[in-house]
C-alpha positions as CSV (number, residue, x, y, z in Angstrom):
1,X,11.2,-59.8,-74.9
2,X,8.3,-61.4,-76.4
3,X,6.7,-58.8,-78.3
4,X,9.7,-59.0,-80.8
5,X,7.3,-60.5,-83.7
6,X,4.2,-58.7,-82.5
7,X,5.9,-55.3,-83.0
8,X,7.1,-56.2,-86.4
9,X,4.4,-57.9,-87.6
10,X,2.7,-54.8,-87.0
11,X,5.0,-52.1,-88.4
12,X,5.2,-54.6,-91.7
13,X,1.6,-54.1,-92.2
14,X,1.6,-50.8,-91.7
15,X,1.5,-48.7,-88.9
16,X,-2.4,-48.0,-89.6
17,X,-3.2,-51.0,-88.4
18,X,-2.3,-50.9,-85.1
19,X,-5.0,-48.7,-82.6
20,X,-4.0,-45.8,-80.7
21,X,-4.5,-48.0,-77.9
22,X,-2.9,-51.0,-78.8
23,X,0.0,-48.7,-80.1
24,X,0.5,-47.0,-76.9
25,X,-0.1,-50.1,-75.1
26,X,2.9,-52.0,-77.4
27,X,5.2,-48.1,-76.6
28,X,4.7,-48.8,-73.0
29,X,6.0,-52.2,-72.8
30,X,9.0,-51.7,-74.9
31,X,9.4,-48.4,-72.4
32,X,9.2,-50.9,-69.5
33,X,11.7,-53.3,-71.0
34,X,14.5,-51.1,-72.4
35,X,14.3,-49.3,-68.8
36,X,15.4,-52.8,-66.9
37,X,18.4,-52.5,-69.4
38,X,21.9,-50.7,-69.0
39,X,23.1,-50.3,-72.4
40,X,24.1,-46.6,-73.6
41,X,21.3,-46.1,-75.7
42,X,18.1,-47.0,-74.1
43,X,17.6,-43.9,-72.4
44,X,17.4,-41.9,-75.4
45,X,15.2,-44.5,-76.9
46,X,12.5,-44.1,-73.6
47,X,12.4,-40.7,-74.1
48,X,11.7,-40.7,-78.1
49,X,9.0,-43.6,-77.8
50,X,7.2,-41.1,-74.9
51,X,7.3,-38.4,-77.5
52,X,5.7,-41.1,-79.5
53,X,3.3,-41.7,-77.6
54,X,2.2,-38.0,-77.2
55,X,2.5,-37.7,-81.5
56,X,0.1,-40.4,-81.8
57,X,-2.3,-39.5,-78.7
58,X,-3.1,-36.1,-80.1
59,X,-6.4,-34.5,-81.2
60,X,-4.5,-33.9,-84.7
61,X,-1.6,-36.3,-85.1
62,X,1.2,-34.9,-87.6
63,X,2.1,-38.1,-89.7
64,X,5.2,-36.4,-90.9
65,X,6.8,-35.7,-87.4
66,X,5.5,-39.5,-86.3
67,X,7.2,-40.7,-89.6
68,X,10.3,-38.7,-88.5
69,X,10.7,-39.9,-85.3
70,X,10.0,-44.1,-86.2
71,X,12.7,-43.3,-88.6
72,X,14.8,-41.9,-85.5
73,X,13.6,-44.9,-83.4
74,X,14.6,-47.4,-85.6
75,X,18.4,-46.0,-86.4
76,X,19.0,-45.7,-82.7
77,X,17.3,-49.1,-81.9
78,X,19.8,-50.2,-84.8
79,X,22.7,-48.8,-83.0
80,X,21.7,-50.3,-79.8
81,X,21.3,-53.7,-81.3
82,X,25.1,-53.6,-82.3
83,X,26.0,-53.0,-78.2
84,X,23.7,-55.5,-77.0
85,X,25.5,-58.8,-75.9
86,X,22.2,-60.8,-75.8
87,X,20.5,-63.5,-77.5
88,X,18.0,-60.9,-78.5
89,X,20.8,-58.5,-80.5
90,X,19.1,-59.3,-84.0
91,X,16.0,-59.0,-83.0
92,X,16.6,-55.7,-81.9
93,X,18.5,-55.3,-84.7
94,X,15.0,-56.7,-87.0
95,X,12.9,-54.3,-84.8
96,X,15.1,-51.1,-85.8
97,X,15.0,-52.1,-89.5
98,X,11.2,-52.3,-89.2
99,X,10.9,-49.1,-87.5
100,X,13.2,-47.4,-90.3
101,X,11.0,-48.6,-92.9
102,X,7.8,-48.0,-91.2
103,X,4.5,-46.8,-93.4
């Protein structure tokens, strides 16, 4: 899972600075990897980072709901870290404490 650090790096400078594009593109891959996973979890994850997606693709993006659901995102990715029996568990873990805390 290699964009661990790009991901974070990101939502610790704040989530401005990523593009729509390069913000759905980053949505898309972590949609790609969580969906070759079977933990519980990672379905309910998908489907919040496509409402993501949609949030942040709109004509008049609502920064409250899009703060809402990162906060949503990152206590579920929390949750998923503490299932995972990988090497990658506290990344995911790092990843859903960014997410929480995202600006």
């Amino acid at each position: 899972m290699p964009q661990f650090a790009a991901t974070i790096k990101h939502l610790g400078e704040g989530v401005k600075g990523f593009t729509i594009s390069a913000a759905v593109k980053n949505i898309e891959g972590w949609e790609e990897t969580l969906g070759k996973l079977e933990v519980t979890g990672t379905k309910t994850i998908i489907h919040d980072l496509d409402r993501l997606k949609k949030l942040i693709q709109a004509e008049d993006i609502d920064g409250d709901a899009v703060k809402t659901l990162m906060a949503k995102l990152g206590k579920e990715t929390v949750t998923l870290a503490s299932k995972a029996d990988t090497k990658n568990a506290e990344k995911v873990k790092e990843l859903g404490e960014a997410l929480s805390t995202a600006e």
